[in-house]
Structures are given as C-alpha cells and as structure tokens.
C-alpha positions as CSV (number, residue, x, y, z in Angstrom):
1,X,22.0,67.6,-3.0
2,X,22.4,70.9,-1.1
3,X,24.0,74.1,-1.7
4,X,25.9,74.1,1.6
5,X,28.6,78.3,1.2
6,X,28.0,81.0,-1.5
7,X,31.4,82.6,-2.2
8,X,31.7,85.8,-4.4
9,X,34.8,87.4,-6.3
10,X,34.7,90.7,-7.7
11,X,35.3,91.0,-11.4
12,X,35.6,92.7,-15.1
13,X,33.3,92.4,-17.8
14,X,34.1,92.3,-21.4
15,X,33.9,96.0,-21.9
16,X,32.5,99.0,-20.3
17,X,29.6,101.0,-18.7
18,X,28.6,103.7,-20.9
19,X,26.0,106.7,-20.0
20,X,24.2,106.3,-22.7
21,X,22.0,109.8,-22.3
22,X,25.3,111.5,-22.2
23,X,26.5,110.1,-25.2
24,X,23.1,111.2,-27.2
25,X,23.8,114.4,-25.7
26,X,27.0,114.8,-27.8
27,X,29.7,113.4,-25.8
28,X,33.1,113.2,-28.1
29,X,35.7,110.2,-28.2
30,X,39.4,110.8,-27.6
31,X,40.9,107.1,-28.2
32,X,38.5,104.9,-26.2
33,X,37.8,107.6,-24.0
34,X,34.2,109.7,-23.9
35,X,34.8,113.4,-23.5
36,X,32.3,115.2,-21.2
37,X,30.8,114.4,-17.9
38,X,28.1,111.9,-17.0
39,X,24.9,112.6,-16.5
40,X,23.2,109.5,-15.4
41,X,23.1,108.4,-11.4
42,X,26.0,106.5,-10.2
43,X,28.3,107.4,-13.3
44,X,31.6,109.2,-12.7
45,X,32.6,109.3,-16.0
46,X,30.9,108.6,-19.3
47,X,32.6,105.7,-19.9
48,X,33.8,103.5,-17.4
49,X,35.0,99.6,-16.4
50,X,32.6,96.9,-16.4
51,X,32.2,95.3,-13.0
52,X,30.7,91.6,-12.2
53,X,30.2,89.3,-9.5
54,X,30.8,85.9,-9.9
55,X,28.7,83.4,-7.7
56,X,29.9,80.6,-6.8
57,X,27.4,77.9,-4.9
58,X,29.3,74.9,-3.2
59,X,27.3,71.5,-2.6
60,X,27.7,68.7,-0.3
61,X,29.8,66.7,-2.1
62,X,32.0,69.7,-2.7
63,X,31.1,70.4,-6.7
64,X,30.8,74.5,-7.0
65,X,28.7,75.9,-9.3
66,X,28.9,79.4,-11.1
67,X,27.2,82.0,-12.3
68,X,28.2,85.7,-13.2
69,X,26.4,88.7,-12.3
70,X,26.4,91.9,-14.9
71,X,24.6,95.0,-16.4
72,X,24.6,96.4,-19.7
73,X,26.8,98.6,-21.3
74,X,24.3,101.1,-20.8
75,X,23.1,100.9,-17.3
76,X,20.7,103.1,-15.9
77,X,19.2,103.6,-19.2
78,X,15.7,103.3,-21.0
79,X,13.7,102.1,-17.4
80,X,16.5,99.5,-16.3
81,X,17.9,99.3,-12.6
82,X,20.8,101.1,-11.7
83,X,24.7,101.0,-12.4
84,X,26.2,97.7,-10.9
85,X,29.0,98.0,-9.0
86,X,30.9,95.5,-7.4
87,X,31.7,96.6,-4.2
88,X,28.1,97.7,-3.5
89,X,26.7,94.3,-3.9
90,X,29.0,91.3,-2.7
91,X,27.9,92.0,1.4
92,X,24.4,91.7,0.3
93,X,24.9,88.5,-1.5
94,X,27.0,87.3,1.0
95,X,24.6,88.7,3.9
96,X,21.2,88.6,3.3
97,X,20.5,86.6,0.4
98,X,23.7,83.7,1.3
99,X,21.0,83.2,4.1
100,X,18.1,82.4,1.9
101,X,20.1,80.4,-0.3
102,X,22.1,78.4,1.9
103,X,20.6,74.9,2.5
104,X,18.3,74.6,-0.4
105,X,18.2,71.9,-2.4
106,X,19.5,71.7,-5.8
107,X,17.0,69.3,-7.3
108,X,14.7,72.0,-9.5
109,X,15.8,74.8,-11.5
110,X,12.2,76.5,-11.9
111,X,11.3,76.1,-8.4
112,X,15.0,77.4,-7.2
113,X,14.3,80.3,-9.7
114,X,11.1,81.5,-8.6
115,X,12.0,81.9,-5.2
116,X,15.4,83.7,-6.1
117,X,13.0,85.9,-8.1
118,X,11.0,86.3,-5.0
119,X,13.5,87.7,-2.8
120,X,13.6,91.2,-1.1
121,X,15.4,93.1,0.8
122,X,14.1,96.0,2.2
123,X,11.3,95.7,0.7
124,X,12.9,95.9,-2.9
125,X,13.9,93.0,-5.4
126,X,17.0,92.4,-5.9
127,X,19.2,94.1,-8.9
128,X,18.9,92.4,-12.7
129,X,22.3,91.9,-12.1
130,X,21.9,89.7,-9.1
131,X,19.5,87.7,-9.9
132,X,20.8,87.2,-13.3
133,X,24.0,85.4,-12.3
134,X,22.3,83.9,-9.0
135,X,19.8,82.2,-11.7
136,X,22.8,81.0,-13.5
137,X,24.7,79.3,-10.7
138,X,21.2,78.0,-9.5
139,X,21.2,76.4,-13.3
140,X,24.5,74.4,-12.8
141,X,24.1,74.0,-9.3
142,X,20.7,71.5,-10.5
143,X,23.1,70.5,-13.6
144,X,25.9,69.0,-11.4
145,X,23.7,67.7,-9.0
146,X,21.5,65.7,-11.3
147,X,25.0,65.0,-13.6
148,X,22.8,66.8,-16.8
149,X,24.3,69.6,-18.9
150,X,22.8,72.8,-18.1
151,X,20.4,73.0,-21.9
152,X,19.9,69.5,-20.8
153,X,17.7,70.8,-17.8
154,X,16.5,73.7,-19.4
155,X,14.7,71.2,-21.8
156,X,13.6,69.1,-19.3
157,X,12.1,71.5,-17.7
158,X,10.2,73.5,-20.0
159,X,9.5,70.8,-22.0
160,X,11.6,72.2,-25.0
161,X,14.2,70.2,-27.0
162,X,17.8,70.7,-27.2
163,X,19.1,71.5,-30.6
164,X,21.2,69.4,-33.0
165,X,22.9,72.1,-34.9
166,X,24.2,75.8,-34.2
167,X,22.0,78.5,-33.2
168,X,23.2,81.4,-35.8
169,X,25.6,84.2,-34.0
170,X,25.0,87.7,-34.3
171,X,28.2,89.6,-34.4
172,X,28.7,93.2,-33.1
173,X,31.3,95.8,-34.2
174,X,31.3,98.4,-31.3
175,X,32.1,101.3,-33.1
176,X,35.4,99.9,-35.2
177,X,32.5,98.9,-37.7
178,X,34.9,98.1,-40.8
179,X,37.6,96.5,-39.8
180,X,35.1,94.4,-37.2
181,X,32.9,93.6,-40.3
182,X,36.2,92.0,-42.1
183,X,36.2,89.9,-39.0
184,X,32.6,88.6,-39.6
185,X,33.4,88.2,-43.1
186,X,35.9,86.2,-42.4
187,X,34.6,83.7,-39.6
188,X,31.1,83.8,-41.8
189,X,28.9,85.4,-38.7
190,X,25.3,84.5,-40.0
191,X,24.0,87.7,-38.7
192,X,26.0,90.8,-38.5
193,X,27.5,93.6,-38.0
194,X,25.4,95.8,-35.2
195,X,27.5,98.9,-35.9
196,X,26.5,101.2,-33.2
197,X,25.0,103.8,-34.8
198,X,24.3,105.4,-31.8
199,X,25.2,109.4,-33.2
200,X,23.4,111.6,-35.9
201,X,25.8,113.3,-37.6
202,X,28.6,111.0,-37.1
203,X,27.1,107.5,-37.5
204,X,23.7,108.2,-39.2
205,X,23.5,111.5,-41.3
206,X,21.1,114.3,-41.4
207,X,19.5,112.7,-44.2
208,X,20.3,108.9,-43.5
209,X,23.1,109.2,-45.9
210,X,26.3,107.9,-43.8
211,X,24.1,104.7,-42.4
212,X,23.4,104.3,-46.3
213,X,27.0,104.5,-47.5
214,X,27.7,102.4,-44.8
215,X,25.3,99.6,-45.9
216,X,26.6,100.2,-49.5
217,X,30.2,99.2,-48.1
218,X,29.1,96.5,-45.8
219,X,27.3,95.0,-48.9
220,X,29.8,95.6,-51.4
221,X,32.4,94.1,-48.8
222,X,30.8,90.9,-48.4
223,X,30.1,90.3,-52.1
224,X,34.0,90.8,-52.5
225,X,35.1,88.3,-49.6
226,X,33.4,86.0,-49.1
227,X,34.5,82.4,-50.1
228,X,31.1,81.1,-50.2
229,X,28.5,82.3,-52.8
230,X,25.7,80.5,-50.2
231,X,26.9,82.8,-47.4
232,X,23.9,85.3,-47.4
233,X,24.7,86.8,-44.0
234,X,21.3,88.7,-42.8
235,X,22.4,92.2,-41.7
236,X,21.6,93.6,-38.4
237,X,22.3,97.6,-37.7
238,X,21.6,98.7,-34.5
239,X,20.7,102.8,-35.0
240,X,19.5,103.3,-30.8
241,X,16.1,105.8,-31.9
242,X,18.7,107.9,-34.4
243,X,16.3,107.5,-37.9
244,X,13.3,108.8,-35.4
245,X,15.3,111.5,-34.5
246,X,16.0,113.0,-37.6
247,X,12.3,111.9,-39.3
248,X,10.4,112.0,-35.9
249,X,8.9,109.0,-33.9
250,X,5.8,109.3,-35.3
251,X,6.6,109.8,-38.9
252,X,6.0,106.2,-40.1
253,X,5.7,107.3,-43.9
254,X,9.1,109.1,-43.7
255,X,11.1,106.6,-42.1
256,X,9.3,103.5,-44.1
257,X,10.5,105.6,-46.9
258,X,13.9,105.5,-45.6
259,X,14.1,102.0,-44.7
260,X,12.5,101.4,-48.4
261,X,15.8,103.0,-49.4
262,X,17.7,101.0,-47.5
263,X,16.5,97.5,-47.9
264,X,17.5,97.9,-52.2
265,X,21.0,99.1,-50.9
266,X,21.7,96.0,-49.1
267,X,20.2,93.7,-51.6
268,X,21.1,90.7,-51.6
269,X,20.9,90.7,-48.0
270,X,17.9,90.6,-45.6
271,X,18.3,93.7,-43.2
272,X,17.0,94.1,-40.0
273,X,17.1,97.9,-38.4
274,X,16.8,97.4,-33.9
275,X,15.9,100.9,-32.7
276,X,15.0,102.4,-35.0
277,X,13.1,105.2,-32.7
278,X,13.8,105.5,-28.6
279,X,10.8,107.6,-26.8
280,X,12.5,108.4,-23.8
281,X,9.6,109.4,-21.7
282,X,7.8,106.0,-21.4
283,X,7.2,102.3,-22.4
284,X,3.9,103.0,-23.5
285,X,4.9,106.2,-26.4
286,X,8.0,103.7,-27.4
287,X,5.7,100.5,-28.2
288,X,3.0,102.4,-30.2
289,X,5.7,104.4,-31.9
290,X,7.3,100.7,-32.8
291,X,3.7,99.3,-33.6
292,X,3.0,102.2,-35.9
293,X,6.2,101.5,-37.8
294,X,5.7,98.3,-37.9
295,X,2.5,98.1,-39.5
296,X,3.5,100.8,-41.8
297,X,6.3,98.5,-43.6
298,X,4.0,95.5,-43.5
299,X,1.0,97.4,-45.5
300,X,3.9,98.8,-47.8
301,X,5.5,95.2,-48.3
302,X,9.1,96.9,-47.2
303,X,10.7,93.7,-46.1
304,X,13.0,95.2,-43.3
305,X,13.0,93.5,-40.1
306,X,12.3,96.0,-36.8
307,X,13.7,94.8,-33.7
308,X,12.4,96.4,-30.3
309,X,15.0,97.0,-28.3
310,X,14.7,100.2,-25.7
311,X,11.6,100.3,-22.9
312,X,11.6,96.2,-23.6
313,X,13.6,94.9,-20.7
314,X,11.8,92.9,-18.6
315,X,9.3,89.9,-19.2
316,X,6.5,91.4,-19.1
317,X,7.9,94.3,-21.5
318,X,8.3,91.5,-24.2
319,X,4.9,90.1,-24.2
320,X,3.6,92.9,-24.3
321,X,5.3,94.3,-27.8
322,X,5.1,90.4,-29.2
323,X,1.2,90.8,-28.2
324,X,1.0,94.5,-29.9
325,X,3.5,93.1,-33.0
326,X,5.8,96.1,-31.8
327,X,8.7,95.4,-33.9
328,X,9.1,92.0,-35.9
329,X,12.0,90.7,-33.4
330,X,12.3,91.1,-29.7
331,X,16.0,91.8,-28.2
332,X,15.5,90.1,-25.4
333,X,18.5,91.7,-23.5
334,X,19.3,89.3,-20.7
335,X,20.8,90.4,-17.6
336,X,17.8,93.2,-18.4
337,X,15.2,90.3,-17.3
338,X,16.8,89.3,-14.1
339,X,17.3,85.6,-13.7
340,X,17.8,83.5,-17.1
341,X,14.6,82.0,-16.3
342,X,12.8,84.9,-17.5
343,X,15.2,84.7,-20.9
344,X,13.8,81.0,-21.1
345,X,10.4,81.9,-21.0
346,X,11.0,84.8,-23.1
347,X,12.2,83.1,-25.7
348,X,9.6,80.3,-25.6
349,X,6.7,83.3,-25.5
350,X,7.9,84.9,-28.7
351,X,7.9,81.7,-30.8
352,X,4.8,80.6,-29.5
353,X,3.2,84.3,-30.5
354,X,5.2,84.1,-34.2
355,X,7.6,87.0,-33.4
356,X,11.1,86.7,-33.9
357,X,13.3,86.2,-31.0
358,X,17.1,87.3,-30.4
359,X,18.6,86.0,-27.4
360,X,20.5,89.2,-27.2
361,X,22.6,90.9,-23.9
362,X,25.5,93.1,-23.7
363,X,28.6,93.3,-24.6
364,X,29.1,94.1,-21.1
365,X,29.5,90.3,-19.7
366,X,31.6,87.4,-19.2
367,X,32.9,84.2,-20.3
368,X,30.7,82.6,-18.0
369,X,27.4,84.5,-18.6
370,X,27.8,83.5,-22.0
371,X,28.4,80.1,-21.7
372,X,25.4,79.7,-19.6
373,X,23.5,81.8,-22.0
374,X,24.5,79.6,-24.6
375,X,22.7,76.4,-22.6
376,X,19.6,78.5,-22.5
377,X,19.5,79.2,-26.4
378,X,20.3,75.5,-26.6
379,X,17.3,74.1,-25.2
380,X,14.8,77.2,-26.3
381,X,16.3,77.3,-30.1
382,X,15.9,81.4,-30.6
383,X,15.8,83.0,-34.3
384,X,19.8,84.3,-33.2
385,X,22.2,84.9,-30.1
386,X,24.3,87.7,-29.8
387,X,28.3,86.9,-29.6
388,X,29.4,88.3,-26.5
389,X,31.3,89.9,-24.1
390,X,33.4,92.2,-25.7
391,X,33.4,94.0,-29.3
392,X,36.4,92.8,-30.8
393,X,34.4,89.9,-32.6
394,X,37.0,87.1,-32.4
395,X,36.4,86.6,-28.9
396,X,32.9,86.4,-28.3
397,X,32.7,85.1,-31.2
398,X,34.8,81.9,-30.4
399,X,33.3,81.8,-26.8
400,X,29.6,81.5,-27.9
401,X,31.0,79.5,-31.3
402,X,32.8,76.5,-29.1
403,X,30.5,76.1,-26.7
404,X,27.7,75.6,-28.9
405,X,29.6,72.8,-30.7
406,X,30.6,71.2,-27.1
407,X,27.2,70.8,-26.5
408,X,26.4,69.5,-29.7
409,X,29.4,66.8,-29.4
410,X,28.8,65.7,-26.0
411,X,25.1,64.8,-26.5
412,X,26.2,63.0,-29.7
413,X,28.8,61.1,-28.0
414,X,26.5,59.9,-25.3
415,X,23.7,58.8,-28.5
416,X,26.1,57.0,-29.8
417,X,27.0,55.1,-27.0
C-alpha cells in the first residue's frame, strides 16, 4: 500500500526548551520562569515553549498514519543538533522530503527507515527531530498497512519478541521533587524519582549534602507510604555532571567515596546516579571520565548504578560506551538518535553487550511520541522506559501506563481467539 500526501500541523510538547549551559551558569527561577538571558544558538530566552511537528502519512485506501517530531528539553546541548522550531521545518517536510516520501510503499519498516535516514538536503541530514517522528509515522504507516500493531512489526522485524507483561516506568519529578515523589509513591512507579539535580548549591551541596538529605527523605518517604512491603522501587537521581563538579571529573576515589555514602542512605533501595560528571569539551574526555568511574565502583564493590547520559546521543555514541563499559546503563535518549530505528537497535545492542538499557527521552514530547515509543520498548523489552511528556508524573505516567496494558490486552485477545 502507498503513502500517497504528507500533511504537517504545528504543535506543543509536554513542556519546555531549556538552555541548559545557561542554567549551569547560574540562571535563577522566578515561578516557572529562568531569570537571565540565553546563551545557547537559537534561544531567546532560557526557558521557552516546546514545539513539534506532527506527520501525518495518508495511504491509498485513505488510513493516515502519525508520527510526532521533537527535541529535548535541552536542545542544543552536549553535541546534539540545534533548537527545533516549528515554523523552520514544516516547508522542508512538506517540500523536499514530501517529494522523497510520497509514493513509497509501506510494506517494510527497516527498509522505509534507512532510506529516511539517508536523506539530505543540502548536503546535510535531516534534524533528530525530523527523522524521529518521520520514523514514527513510517512505523504505523507499515502497521496499518499490513493490519499489525506497531511492537508487532518491530518484532517481526528484528526478530525480537513482544512482551507479555509491563516494561517498568521511570518517573521524573522536574524540579517539584517532593510533592512529585508522593505521586510515584502513590501510583507505585518501579523506578523513580529523577529529581533534576541540575544546580550545585541549590540541588546538590558543596559537599553532596542536600542530594544526601534528599535521598534520606525520598527513602524515609517511601518506607512511610507505601502500601506494599514488596514495592522496593529502584531509585534513579539524575545529578547532569554536578558530583564531578564539586569532586572533579577525574576524581574517581572522591566521588566513589561519595556514592559509597550514598548507596547506605538509600538502603533498602537500589540507586542508580545518570550524570554523574558532564566534560563539556568532548565525547571522548566524557566516556573515559565515565569508564574511570565506573571501574572504580566495580573494584570497590559500591553497588550504585551509573547511567551515561551526556555526549551519548546517537547510535554510534551508545556502542561505543556499552563497548568501553562507560557507565552500567545507557539513556538512550530518543529523539537524540534520529529515527526510532536507531532506539530499536539501540536497545537490542546494549542487551546483547550485558549493559543496562533505559529507553529514555525527554520530557519534552508528545502523546504520540510516547505511544509509539512505547511499541518500540514492547518488542525490544529494555531494563526501563521513561514516563513521558511532561513532569507532572500523573500524565506521562498514565500515557506510557495504558498503552502498555492495551498492547498487552489486545495480543491476548487475539491468543485467545
């Protein structure tokens, strides 16, 4: 069946763009507001809306398929492609690539996919963001046409199997990181709570001291709450390369003495630290700084997880820390690797290697990106998924949540039939 008109509609995300070297500079909140001016390319302020394109491919028999294009919240950061702005890219989807698209046939995902990937225009690929929501509509385009659920042709495809249970959903609190938690708590998010500590002195402490409170609470609050003495919720704090900024990047004893500290304090619970260090001058400084850290905790027996987040964006960025055991988890951020092909394959790479994966993103997408996401994780069974758009928990949450159990009740029905 061919894909016959692309139409495009401008759109919000789920939260915002942030200039994330501005904000590690010192920039101050008023309300939801950043105080200070940008000082990353394309930004006018240092916060601003999320934008998105949704993509919508119409086949013969008149079904239309649909995929959203985004960024993350922080565009333009740590090597990734620009800030993504609506009005900049509709014409070129609806010029230039409509024209490439138009007329194929949606009968293969991986083959549609690599030659999206392929693309150029003026001699330059086309944005993450493009080719990450192009990917998706090319996924249900193939779905609809060959009357398969979209995890359905992921499997098929790359010879995977769908799961028959949940994958577990990582929560994130945006910077409301108690009253968010409560929210987790509550809904029993397996991994949780992120927490943005994305600030020395107001997130992290000179010393490490406010993350460590933090943790205290966080433990103490679950203990407290929680209606299930089996609900051992792994927690998950995102500190964006603060602990190597007040121990240094290449301190591994003092920060595996921190992270010693740390791991007791949330006992009962497994924790996992993403970030804990962010060398901004190249990938290369970031993964041996990560490898270094790494190896330090796993001579020393300190059982806290490091997740590799910052300089590993694309595919190729992830092999390369799962090869060089950079970090025991890879985020593997996904409109930061283009079209979700490269998420599948992700995914698949770090289980094969023995390295954790967490289907991650931003909270800086949509309903739809999400739900499509969700297929992918589906099929390719990653460690975790992050909950997403948004950061007010319930909602991504629930999206991510429902979807998952859709899938798992439609495939049943049709076993049972």
């Amino acid at each position: 069946m061919k894909i016959v008109d692309i139409i495009c509609s401008a759109g919000r995300t789920g939260f915002y763009f942030d200039d994330q070297r501005a904000i590690k500079g010192g920039a101050g909140h008023d309300g939801v507001f950043y105080i200070g001016n940008p000082v990353t390319e394309g930004f006018k302020a240092v916060r601003q809306a999320g934008e998105s394109i949704s993509v919508m491919l119409v086949l013969e028999n008149g079904m239309i398929a649909q995929g959203d294009c985004a960024a993350v919240q922080y565009s333009g950061a740590g090597g990734r492609d620009p800030l993504f702005l609506a009005e900049d890219f509709i014409p070129l989807i609806e010029g230039p690539i409509k024209e490439q698209i138009v007329g194929k046939e949606a009968d293969n995902f991986r083959k549609l996919a690599a030659e999206m990937e392929a693309i150029e225009i003026d001699g330059k690929r086309l944005h993450t963001a493009i080719r990450y929501g192009l990917s998706q509509a090319l996924l249900d385009a193939v779905a609809k046409a060959t009357g398969r659920l979209m995890c359905e042709v992921v499997a098929d495809e790359y010879g995977c199997t769908v799961s028959e249970k949940p994958i577990p959903i990582f929560t994130q609190s945006g910077d409301d990181r108690y009253s968010n938690s409560d929210k987790m708590i509550i809904k029993e998010a397996q991994v949780l709570p992120h927490a943005l500590i994305n600030n020395v002195d107001e997130k992290l402490g000179r010393k490490g001291e406010k993350l460590a409170d933090y943790i205290a609470w966080l433990r103490a609050r679950i203990l407290t709450f929680r209606h299930d003495a089996d609900y051992l919720p792994v927690l998950h704090i995102d500190c964006y390369g603060t602990i190597g900024q007040i121990f240094g990047n290449n301190n591994y004893t003092a920060m595996a003495d921190y992270l010693a500290k740390l791991e007791q304090i949330a006992k009962p619970f497994h924790l996992r630290i993403e970030g804990p260090m962010d060398c901004d001058c190249d990938r290369a400084t970031q993964l041996e700084a990560l490898a270094g850290l790494t190896a330090e905790l796993d001579r020393r027996g300190i059982n806290v997880e490091l997740v590799a987040d910052e300089w590993c964006n694309t595919l190729e960025d992830i092999k390369l820390f799962a090869d060089h055991k950079a970090g025991h988890m890879v985020q593997i951020k996904t409109p930061d690797l283009g079209g979700i092909n490269n998420t599948i394959e992700a995914v698949l790479y770090c289980k094969e290697k023995g390295i954790g994966a967490y289907q991650g993103g931003t909270c800086n997408e949509t309903d739809r990106s999400c739900h499509v996401c969700v297929h992918c994780a589906m099929a390719t069974q990653p460690d975790q998924i992050l909950a997403k758009p948004g950061m007010g928990v319930d909602e991504g949450f629930m999206l991510t949540y429902n979807e998952m159990q859709r899938i798992i009740a439609i495939r049943k029905a049709r076993a049972n039939k």
